[in-house]
C-alpha positions as CSV (number, residue, x, y, z in Angstrom):
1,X,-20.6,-13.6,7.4
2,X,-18.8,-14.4,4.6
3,X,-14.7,-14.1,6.0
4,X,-12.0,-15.3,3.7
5,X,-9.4,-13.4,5.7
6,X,-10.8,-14.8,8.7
7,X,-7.6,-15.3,11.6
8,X,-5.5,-13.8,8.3
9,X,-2.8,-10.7,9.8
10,X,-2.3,-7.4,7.9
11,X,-0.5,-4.8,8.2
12,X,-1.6,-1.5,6.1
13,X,-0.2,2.0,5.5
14,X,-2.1,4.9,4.9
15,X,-4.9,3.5,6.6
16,X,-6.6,7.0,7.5
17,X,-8.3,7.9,4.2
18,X,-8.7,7.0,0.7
19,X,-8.1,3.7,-0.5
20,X,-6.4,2.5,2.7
21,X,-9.6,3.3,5.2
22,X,-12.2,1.6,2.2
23,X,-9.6,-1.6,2.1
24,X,-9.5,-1.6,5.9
25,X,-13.3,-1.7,5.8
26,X,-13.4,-5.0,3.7
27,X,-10.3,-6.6,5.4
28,X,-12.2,-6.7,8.7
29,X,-15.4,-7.4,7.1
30,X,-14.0,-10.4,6.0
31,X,-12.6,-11.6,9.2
32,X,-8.7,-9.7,9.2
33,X,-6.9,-8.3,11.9
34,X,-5.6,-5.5,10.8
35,X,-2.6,-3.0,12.2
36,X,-3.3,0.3,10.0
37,X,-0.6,2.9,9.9
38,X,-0.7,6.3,9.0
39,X,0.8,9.9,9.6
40,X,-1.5,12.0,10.8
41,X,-2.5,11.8,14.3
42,X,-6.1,13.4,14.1
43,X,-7.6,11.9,10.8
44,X,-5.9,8.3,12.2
45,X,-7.8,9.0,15.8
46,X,-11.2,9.1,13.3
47,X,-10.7,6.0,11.5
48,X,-9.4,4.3,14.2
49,X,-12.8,4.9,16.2
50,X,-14.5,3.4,13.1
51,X,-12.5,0.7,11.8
52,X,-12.1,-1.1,15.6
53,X,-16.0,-0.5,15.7
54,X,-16.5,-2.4,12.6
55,X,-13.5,-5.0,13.8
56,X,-13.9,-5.3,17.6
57,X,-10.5,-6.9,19.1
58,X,-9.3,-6.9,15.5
59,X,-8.1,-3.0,14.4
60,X,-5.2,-1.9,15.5
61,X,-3.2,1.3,14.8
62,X,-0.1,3.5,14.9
63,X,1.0,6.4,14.3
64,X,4.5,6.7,11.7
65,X,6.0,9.4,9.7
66,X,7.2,7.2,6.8
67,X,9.1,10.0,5.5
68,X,11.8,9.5,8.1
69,X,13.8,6.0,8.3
70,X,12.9,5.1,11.9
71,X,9.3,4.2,10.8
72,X,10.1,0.7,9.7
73,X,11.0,-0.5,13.0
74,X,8.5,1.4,15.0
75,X,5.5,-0.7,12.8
76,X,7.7,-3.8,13.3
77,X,7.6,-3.3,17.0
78,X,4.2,-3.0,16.5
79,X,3.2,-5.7,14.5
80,X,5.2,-8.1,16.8
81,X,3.4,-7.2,19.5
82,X,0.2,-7.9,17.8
83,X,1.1,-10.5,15.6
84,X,2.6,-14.1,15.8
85,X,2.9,-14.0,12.0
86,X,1.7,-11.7,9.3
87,X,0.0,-12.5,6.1
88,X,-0.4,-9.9,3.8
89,X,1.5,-6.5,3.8
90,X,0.4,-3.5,1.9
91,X,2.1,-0.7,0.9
92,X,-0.8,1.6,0.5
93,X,0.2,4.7,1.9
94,X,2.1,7.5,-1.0
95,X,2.4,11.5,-1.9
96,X,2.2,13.3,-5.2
97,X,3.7,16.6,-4.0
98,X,3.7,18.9,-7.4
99,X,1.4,18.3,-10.1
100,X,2.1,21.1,-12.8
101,X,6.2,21.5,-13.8
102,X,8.2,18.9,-15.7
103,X,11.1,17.2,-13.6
104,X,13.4,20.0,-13.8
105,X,11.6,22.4,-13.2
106,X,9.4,20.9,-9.5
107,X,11.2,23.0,-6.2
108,X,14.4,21.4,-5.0
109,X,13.4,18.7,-2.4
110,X,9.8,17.4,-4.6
111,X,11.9,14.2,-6.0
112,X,13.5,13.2,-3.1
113,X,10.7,13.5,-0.6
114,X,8.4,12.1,-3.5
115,X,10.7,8.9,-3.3
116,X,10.9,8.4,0.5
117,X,7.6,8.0,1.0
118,X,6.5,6.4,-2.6
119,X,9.8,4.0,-2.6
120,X,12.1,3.7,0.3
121,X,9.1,3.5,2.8
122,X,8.0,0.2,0.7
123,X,11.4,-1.0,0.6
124,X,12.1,0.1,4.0
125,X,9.0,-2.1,5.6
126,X,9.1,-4.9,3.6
127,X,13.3,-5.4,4.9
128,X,12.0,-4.7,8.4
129,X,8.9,-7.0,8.4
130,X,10.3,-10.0,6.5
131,X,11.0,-12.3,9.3
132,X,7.3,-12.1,10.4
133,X,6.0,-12.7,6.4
134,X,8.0,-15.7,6.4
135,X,6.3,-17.3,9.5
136,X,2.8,-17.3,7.6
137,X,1.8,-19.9,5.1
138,X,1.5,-18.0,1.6
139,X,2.3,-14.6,2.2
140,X,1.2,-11.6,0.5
141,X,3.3,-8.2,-0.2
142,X,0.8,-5.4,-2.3
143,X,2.7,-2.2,-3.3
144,X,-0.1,0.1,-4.8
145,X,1.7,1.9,-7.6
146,X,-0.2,3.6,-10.6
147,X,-0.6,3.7,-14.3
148,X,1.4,7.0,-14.2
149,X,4.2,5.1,-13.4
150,X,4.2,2.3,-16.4
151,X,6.2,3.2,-19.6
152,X,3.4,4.5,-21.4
153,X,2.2,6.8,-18.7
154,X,5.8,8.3,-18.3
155,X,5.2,10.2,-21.7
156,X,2.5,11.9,-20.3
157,X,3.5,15.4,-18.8
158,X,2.8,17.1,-15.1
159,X,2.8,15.0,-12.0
160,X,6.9,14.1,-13.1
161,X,7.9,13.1,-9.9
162,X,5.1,11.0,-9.1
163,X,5.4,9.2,-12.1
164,X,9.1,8.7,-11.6
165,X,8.4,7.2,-8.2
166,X,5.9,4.8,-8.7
167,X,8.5,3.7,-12.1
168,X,10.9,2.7,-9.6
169,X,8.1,1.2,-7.5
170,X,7.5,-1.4,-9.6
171,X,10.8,-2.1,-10.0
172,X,11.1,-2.9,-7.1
173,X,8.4,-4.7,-6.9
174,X,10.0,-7.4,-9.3
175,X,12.9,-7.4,-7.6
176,X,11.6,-8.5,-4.2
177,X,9.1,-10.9,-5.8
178,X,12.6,-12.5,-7.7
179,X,14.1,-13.1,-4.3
180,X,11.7,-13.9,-2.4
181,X,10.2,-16.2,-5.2
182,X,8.0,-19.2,-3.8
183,X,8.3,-17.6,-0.2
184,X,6.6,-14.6,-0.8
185,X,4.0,-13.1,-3.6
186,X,4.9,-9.6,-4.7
187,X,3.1,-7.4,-6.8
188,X,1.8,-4.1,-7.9
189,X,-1.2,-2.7,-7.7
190,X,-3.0,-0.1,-9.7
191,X,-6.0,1.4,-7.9
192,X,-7.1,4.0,-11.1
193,X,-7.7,7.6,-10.9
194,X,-10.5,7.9,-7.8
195,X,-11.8,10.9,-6.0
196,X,-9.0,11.1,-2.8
197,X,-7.0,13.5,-1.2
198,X,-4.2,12.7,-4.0
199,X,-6.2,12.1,-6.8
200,X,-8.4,14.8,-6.6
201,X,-12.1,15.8,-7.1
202,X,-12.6,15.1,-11.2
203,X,-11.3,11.7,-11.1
204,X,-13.9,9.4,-12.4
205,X,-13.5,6.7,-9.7
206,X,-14.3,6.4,-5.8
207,X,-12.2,4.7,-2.8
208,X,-14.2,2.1,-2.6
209,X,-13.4,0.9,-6.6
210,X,-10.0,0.9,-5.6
211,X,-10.3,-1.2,-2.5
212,X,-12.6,-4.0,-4.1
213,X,-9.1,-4.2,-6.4
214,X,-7.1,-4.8,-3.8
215,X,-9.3,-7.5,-2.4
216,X,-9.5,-9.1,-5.9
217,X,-5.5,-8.9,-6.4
218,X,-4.9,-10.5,-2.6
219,X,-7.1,-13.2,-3.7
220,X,-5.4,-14.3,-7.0
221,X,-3.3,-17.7,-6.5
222,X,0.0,-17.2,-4.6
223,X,2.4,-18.6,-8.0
224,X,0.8,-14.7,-9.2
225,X,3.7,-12.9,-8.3
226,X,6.6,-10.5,-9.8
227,X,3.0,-8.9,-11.7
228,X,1.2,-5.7,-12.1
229,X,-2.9,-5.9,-11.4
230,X,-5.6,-3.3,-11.8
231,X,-9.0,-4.7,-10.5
232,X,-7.6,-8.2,-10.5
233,X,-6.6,-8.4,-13.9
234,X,-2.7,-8.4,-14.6
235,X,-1.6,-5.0,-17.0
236,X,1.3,-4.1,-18.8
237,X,4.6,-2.7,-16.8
């Protein structure tokens, strides 16, 4: 078996569908162990059952409402007691919770829940799980963002506070990968528009597309970093 990630340590949210259960199915094919978060108890309960099938001793999970603050610590607890060190942290897991109005217009409450879970729960794991990233040799943070959020797709209507979220995503994604420059390799990721739960059934693209990205953007050379990919190739903020 071919394992580049072989003995490698991951921690991934939104692990229970979509993009995070097709990148969890490569990860341990290629030799990760992997601690896969995500919200809902049931659909985790299925994937788990899978995923530590596929990975025997190597799939881990836990369940976390990363809309609240307390998450962050509960997956660091977590990963400490599965992990010596981690390697690669991905901040799969996000909401698009309105598609149709314009920004003023969403229900009172769209933004800000929009942002906890597309933006503070990035910002909020990341802080948490630090200490363990710095203990590996070349470690990896992957916030999956989307072209909605570059400056080009913000002039595109619907989906506003989506698009606003995964703006400040990747700002934030340069700002971590400026201080933690040489330490730690940040980036975004774009995954494209694939048939999921948040992308819905017309997209052109599948899962699977978007998790063969990932796996090409975790294995470009750790001096890439402060950059935003889409299938392993770097695109414009």
């Amino acid at each position: 078996m071919n394992a580049p990630f072989a003995g490698k340590t991951v921690v991934l949210t939104g692990v229970s569908r979509g993009v995070g259960l097709a990148t969890a199915r490569l990860l341990l094919d290629a030799g990760a162990h992997v601690l896969g978060v995500a919200q809902d108890p049931d659909r985790l309960a299925l994937a788990h059952a899978e995923l530590a099938a596929r990975g025997p001793g190597r799939f881990f999970s836990l369940a976390a409402d990363l809309g609240g603050g307390a998450f962050a610590a509960e997956v660091r607890a977590e990963a400490v007691r599965r992990f010596d060190k981690l390697d690669v942290l991905i901040n799969n897991a996000g909401v698009m919770l309105w598609r149709d109005d314009e920004i003023t217009q969403e229900p009172p409450g769209v933004l800000e829940q929009t942002l906890e879970v597309n933006l503070l729960a990035p910002h909020r794991l990341l802080r948490e799980l630090l200490p363990l990233l710095l203990r590996a040799e070349a470690p990896r943070v992957l916030n999956v963002s989307s072209g909605a959020g570059t400056h080009h797709g913000l002039s595109e209507p619907g989906i506003a506070s989506y698009r606003v979220s995964k703006w400040a995503l990747n700002g934030l994604t340069m700002a971590q990968a400026r201080e933690l420059l040489g330490k730690v390799a940040v980036n975004a990721f774009d995954p494209g528009w694939l048939r999921t739960d948040l992308g819905g059934p017309k997209a052109p693209g599948v899962p699977e597309d978007g998790a063969e990205g990932v796996m090409a953007t975790l294995a470009l050379p750790f001096s890439e970093t402060g950059k935003f990919f889409k299938a392993g190739v770097e695109i414009p903020w």
